[in-house]
N, CA, C and O atoms as a printed pandas DataFrame, in Angstrom:
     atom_number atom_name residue_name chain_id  residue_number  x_coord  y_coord  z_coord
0              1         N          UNK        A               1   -8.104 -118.187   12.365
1              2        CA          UNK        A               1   -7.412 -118.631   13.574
2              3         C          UNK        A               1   -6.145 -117.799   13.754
3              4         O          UNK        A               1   -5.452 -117.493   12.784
4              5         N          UNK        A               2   -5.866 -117.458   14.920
5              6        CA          UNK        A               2   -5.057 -116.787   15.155
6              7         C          UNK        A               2   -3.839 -117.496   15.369
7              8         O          UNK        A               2   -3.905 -118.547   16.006
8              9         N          UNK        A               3   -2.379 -116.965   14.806
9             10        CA          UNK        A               3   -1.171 -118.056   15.215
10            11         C          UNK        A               3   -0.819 -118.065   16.218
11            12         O          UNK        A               3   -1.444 -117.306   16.959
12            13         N          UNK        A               4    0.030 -118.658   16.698
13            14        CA          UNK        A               4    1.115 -118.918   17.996
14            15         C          UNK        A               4    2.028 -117.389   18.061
15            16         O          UNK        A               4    2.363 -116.738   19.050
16            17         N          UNK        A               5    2.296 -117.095   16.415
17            18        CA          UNK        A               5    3.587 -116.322   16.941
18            19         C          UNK        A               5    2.554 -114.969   17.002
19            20         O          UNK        A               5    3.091 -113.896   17.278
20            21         N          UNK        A               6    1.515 -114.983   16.825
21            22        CA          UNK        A               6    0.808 -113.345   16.943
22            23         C          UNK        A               6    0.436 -113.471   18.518
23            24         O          UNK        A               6    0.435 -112.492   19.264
24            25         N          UNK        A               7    0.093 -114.910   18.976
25            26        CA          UNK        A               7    0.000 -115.061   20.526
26            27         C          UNK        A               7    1.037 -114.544   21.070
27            28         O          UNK        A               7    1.198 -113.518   21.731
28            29         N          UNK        A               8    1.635 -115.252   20.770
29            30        CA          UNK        A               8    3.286 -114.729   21.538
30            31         C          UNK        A               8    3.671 -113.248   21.073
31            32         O          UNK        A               8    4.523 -112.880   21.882
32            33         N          UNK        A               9    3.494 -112.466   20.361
33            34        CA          UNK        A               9    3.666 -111.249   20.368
34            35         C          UNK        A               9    2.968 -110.485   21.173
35            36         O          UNK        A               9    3.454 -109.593   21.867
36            37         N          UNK        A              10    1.205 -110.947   21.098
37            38        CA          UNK        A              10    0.378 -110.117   21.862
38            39         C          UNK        A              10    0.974 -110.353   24.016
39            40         O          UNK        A              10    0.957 -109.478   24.882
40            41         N          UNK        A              11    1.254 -111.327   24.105
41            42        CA          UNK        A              11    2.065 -111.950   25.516
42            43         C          UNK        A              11    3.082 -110.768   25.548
43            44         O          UNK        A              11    3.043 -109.928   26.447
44            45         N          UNK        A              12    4.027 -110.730   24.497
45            46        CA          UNK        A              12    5.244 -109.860   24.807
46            47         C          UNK        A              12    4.843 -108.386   25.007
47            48         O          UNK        A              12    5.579 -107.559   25.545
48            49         N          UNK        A              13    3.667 -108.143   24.549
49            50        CA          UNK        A              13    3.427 -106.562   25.051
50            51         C          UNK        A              13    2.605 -106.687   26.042
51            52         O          UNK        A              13    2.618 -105.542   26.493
52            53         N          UNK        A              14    1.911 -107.271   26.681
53            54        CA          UNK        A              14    1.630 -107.366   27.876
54            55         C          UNK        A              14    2.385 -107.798   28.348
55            56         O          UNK        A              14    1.779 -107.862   29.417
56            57         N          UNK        A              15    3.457 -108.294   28.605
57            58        CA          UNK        A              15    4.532 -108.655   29.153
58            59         C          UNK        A              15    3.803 -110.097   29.709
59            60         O          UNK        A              15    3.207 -110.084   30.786
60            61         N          UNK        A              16    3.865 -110.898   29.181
61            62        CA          UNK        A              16    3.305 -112.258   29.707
62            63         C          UNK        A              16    4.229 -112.988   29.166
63            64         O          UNK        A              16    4.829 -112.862   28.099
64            65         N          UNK        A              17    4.326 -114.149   30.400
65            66        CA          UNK        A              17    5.153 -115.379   30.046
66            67         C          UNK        A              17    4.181 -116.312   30.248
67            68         O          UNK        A              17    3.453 -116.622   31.191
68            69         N          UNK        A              18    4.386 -116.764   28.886
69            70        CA          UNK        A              18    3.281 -117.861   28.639
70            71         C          UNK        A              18    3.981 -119.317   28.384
71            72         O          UNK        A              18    4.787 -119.545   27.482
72            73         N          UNK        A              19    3.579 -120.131   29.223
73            74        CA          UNK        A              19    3.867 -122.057   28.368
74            75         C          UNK        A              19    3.527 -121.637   27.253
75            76         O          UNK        A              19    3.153 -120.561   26.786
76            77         N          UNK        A              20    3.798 -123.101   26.732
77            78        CA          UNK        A              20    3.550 -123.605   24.985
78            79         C          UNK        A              20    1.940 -124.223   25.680
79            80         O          UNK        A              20    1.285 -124.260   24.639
80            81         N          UNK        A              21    1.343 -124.522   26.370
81            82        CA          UNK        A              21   -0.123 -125.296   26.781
82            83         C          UNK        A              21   -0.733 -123.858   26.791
83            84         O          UNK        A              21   -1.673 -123.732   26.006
84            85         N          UNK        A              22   -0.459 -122.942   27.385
85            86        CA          UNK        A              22   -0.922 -121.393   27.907
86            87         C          UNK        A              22   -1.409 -120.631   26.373
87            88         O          UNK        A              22   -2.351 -120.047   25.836
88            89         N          UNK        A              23    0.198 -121.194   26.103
89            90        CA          UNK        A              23   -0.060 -120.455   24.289
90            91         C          UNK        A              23   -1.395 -120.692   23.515
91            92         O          UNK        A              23   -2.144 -119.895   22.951
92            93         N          UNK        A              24   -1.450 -122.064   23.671
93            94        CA          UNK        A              24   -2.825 -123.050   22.745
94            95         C          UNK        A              24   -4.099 -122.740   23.217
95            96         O          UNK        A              24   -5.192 -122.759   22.650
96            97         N          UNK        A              25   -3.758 -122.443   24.387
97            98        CA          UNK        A              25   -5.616 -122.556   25.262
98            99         C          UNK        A              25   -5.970 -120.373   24.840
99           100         O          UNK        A              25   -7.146 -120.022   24.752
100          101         N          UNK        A              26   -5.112 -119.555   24.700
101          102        CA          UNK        A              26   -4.748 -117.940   24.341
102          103         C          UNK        A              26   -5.629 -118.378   22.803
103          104         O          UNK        A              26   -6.825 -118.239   22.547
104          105         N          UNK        A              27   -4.717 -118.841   22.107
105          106        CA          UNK        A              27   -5.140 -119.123   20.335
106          107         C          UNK        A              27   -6.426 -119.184   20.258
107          108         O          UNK        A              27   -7.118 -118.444   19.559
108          109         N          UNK        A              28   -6.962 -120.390   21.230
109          110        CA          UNK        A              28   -8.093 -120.773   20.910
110          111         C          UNK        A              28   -9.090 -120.091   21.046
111          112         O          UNK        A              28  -10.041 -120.084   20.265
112          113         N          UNK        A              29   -8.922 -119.035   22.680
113          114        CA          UNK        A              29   -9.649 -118.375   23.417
114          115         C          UNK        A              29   -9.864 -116.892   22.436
115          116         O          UNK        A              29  -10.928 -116.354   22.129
116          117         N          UNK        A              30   -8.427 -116.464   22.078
117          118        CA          UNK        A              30   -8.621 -114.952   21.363
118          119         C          UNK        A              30   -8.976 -115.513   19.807
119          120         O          UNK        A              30   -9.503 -114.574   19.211
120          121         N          UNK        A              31   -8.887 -116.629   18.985
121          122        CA          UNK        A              31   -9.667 -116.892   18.095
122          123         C          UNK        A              31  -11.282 -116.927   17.992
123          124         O          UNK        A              31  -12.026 -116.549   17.088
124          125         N          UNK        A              32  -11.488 -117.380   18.955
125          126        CA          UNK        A              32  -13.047 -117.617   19.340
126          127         C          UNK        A              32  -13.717 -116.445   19.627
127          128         O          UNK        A              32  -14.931 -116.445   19.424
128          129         N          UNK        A              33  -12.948 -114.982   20.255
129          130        CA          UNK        A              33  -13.216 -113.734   20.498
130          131         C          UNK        A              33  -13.825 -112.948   19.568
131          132         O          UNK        A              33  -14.913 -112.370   19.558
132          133         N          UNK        A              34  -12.365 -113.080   18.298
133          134        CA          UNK        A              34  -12.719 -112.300   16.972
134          135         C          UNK        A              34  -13.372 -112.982   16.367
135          136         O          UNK        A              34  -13.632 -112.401   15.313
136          137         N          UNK        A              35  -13.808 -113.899   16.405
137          138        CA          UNK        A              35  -14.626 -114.783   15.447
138          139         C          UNK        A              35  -16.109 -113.519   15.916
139          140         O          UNK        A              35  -16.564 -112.671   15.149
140          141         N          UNK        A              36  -16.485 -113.733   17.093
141          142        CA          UNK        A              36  -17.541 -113.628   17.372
142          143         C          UNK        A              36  -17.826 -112.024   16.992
143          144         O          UNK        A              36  -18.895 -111.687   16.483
144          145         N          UNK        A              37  -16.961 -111.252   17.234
145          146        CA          UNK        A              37  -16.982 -109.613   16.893
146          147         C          UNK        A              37  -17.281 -109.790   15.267
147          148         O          UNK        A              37  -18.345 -109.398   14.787
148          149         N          UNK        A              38  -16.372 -110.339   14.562
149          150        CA          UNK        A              38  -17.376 -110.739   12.927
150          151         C          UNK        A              38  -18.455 -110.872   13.087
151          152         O          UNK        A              38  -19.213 -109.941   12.814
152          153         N          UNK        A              39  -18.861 -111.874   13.506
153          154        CA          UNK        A              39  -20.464 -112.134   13.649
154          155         C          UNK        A              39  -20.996 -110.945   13.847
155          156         O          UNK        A              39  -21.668 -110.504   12.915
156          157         N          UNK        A              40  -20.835 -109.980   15.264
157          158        CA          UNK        A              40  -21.287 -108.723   15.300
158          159         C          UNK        A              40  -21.108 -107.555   14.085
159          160         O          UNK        A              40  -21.633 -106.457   13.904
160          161         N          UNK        A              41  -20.555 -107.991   13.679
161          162        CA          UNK        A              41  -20.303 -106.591   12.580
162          163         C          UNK        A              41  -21.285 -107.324   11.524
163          164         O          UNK        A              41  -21.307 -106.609   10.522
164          165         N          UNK        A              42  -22.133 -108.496   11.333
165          166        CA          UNK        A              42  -22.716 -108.838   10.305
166          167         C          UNK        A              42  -24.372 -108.090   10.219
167          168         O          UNK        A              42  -25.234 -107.848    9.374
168          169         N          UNK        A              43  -24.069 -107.891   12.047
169          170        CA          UNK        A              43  -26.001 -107.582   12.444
170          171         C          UNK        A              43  -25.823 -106.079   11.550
171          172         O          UNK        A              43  -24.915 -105.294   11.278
172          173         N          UNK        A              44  -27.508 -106.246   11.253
173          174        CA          UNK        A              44  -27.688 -104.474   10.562
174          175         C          UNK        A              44  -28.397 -104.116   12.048
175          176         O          UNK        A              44  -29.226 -104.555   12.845
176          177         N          UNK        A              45  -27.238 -102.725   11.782
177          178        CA          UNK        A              45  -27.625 -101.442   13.109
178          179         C          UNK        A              45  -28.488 -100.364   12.277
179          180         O          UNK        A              45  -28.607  -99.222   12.721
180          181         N          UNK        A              46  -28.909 -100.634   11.422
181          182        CA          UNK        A              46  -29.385  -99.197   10.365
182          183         C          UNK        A              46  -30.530  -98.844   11.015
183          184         O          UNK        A              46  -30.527  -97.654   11.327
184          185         N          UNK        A              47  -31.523  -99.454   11.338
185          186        CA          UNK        A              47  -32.774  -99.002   11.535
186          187         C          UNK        A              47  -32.735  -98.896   13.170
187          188         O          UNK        A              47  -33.803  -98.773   13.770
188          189         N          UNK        A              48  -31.602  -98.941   13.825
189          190        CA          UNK        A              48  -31.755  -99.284   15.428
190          191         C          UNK        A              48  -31.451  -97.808   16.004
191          192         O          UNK        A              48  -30.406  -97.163   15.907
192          193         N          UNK        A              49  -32.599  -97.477   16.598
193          194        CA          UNK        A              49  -32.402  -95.818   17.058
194          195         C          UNK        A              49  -31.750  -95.429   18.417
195          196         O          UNK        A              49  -32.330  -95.599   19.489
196          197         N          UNK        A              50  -30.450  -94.872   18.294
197          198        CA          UNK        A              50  -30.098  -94.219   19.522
198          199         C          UNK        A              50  -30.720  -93.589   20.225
199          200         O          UNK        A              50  -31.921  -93.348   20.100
200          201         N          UNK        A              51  -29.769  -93.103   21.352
201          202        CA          UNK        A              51  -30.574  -92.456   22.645
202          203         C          UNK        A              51  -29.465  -91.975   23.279
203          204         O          UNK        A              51  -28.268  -92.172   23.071
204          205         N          UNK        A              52  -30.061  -91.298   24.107
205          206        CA          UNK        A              52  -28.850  -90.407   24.768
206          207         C          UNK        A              52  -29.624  -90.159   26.345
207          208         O          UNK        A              52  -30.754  -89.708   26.530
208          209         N          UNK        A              53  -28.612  -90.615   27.400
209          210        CA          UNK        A              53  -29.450  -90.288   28.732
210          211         C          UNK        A              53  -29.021  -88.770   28.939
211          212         O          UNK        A              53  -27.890  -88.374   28.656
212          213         N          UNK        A              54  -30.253  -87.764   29.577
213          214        CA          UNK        A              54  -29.657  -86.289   29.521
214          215         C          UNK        A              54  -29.810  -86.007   30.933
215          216         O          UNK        A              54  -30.848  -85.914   31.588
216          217         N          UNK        A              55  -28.368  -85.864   31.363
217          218        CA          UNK        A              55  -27.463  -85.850   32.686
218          219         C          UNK        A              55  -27.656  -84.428   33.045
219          220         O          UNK        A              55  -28.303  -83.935   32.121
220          221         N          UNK        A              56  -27.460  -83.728   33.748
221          222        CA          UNK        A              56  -27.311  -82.121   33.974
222          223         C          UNK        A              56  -25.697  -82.934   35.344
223          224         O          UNK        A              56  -25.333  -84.043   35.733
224          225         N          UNK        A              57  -25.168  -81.030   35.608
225          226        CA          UNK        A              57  -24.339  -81.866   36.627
226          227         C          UNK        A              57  -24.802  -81.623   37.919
227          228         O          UNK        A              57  -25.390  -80.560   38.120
228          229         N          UNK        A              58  -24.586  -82.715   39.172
229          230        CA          UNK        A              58  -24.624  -82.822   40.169
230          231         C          UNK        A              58  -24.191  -82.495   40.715
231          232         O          UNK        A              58  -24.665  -82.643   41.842
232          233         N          UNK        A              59  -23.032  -81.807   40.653
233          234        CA          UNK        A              59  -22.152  -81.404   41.337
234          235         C          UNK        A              59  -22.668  -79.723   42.223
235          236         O          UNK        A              59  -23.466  -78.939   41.710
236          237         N          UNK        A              60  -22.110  -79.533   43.345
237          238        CA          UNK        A              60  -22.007  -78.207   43.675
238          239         C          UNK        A              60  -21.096  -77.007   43.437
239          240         O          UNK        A              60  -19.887  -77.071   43.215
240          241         N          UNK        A              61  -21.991  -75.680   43.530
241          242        CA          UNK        A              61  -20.821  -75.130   42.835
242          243         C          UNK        A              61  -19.474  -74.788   44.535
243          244         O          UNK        A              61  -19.649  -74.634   45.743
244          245         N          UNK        A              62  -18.317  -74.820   43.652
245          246        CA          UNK        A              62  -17.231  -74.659   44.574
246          247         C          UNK        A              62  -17.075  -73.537   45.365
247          248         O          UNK        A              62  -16.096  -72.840   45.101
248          249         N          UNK        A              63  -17.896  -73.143   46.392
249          250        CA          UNK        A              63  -18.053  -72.200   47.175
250          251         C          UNK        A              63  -16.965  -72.343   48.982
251          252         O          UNK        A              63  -16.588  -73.348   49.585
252          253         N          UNK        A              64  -16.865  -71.479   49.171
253          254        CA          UNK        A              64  -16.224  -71.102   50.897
254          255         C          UNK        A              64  -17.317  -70.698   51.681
255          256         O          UNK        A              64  -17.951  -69.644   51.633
256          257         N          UNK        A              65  -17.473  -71.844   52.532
257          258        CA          UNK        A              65  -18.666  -71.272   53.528
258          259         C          UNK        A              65  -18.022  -71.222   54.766
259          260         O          UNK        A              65  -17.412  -72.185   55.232
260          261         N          UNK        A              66  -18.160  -69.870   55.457
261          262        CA          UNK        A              66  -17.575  -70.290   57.034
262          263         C          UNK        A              66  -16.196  -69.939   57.023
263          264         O          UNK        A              66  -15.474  -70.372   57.921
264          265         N          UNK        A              67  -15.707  -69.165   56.066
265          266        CA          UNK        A              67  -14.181  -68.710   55.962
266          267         C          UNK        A              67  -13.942  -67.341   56.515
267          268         O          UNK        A              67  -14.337  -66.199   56.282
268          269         N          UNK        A              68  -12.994  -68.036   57.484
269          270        CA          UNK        A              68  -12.701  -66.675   58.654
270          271         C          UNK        A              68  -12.041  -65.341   57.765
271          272         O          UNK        A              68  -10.928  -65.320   57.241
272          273         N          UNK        A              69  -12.925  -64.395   57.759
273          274        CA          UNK        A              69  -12.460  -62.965   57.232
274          275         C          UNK        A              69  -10.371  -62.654   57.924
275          276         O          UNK        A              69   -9.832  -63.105   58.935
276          277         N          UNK        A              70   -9.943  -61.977   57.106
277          278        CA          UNK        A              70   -8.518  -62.239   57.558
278          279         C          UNK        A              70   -7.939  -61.428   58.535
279          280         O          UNK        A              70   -6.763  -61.632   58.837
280          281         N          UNK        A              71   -8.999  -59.954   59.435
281          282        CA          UNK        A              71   -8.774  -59.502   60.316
282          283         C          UNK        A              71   -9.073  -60.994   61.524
283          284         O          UNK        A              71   -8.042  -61.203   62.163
284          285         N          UNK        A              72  -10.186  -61.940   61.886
285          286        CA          UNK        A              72   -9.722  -62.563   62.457
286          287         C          UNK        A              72   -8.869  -63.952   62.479
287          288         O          UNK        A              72   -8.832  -64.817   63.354
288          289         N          UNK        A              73   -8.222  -63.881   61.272
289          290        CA          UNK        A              73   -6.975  -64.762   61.180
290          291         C          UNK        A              73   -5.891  -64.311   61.672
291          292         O          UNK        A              73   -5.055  -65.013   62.242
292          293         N          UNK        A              74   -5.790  -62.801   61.452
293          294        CA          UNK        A              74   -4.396  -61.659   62.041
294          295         C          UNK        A              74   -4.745  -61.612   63.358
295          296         O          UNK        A              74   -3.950  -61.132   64.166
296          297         N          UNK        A              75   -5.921  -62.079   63.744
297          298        CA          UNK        A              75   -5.912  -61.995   65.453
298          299         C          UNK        A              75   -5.451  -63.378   66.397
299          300         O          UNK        A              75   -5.000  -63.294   67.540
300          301         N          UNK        A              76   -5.631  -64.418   65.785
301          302        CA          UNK        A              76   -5.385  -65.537   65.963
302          303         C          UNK        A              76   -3.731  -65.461   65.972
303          304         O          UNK        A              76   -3.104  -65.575   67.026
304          305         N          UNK        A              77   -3.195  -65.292   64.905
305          306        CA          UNK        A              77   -1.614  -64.828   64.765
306          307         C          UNK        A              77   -0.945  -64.103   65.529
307          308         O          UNK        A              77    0.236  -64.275   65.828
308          309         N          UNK        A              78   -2.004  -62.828   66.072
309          310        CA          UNK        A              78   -1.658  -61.976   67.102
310          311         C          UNK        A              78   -1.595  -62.906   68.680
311          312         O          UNK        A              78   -0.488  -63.047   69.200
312          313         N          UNK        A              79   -2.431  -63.309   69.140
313          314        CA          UNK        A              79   -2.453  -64.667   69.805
314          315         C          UNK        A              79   -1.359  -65.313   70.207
315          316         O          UNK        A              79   -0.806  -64.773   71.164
316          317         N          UNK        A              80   -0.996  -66.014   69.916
317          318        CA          UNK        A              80    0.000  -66.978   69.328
318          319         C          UNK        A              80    1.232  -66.444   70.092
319          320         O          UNK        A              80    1.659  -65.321   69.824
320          321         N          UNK        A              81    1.991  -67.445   71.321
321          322        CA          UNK        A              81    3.263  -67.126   71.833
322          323         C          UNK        A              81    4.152  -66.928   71.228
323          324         O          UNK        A              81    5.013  -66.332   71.874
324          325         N          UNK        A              82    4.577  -67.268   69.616
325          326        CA          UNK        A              82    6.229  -67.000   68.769
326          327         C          UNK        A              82    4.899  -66.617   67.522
327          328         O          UNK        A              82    3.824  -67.169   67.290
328          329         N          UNK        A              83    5.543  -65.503   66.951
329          330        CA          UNK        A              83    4.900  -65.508   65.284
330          331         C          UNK        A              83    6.092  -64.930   64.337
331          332         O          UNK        A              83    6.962  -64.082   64.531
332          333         N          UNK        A              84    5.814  -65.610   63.424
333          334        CA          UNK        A              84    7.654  -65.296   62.380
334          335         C          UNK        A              84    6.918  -65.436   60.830
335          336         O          UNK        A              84    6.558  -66.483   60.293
336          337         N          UNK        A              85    6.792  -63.747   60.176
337          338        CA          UNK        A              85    6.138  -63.558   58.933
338          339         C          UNK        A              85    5.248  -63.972   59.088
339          340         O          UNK        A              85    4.909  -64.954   58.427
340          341         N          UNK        A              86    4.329  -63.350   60.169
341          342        CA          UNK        A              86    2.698  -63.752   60.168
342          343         C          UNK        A              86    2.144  -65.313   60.126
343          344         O          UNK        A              86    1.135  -65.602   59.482
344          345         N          UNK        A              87    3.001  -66.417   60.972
345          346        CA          UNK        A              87    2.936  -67.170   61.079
346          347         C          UNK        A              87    3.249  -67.787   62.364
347          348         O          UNK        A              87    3.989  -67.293   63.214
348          349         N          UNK        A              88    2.419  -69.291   62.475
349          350        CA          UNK        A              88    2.854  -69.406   63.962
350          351         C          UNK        A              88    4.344  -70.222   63.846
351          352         O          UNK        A              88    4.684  -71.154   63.118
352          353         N          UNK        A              89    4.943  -69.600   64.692
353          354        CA          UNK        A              89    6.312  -70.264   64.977
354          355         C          UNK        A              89    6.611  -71.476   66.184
355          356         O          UNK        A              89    6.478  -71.299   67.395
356          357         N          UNK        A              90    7.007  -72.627   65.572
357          358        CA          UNK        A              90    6.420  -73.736   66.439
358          359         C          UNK        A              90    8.002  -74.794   66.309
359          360         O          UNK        A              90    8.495  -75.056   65.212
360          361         N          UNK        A              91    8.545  -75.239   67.514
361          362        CA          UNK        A              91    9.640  -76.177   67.958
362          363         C          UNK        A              91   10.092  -76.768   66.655
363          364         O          UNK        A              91    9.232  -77.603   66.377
364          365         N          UNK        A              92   10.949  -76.757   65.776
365          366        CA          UNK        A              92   11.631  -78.119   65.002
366          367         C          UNK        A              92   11.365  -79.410   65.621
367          368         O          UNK        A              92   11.844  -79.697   66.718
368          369         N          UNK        A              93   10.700  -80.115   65.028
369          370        CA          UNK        A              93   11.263  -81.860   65.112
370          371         C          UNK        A              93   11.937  -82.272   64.613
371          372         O          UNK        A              93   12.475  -83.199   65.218
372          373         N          UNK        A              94   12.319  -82.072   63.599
373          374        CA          UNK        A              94   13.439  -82.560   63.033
374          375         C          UNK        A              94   14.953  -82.316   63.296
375          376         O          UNK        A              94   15.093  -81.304   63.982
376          377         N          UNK        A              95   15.975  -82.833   63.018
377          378        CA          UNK        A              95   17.037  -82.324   63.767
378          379         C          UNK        A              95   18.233  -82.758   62.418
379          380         O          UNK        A              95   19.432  -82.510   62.552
């Protein structure tokens, strides 16, 4: 069984404010937890055969499709009523 004051420690690092009723119903609840993980550690895993699911990735590879060559980006720029360092030059909003 787990105590009050290991309750109340485990509360203080989760930062929980717990009643003294909160405390009792914690004890009982995280006693009853580890109890049961014992139990699990009693089963034999020896003869129980793993597995492994075999994933490949899904993903695509990171490609540019449709990316304007940069003579017509410099034409677009050329375009453009104000350009300042090859850029469009556009009103402040801010003030």
């Amino acid at each position: 069984m787990i105590s009050k004051e290991e309750v109340r420690h485990v509360a203080k690092l989760a930062r929980l404010s717990l009643t003294d009723k909160e405390i009792e119903k914690m004890q009982r609840e995280l006693s009853s937890i580890l109890d049961y993980v014992d139990k699990l550690e009693e089963v034999d895993v020896e003869k129980v055969e793993s597995f492994s699911v075999k994933l490949r990735n899904v993903f695509r590879k990171d490609l540019v499709e449709g990316q304007k060559s940069l003579s017509e980006s410099q034409k677009l720029v050329e375009m453009a009523p104000e350009t300042k360092a090859g850029y469009f030059k556009v009103k402040s909003i801010l003030k």
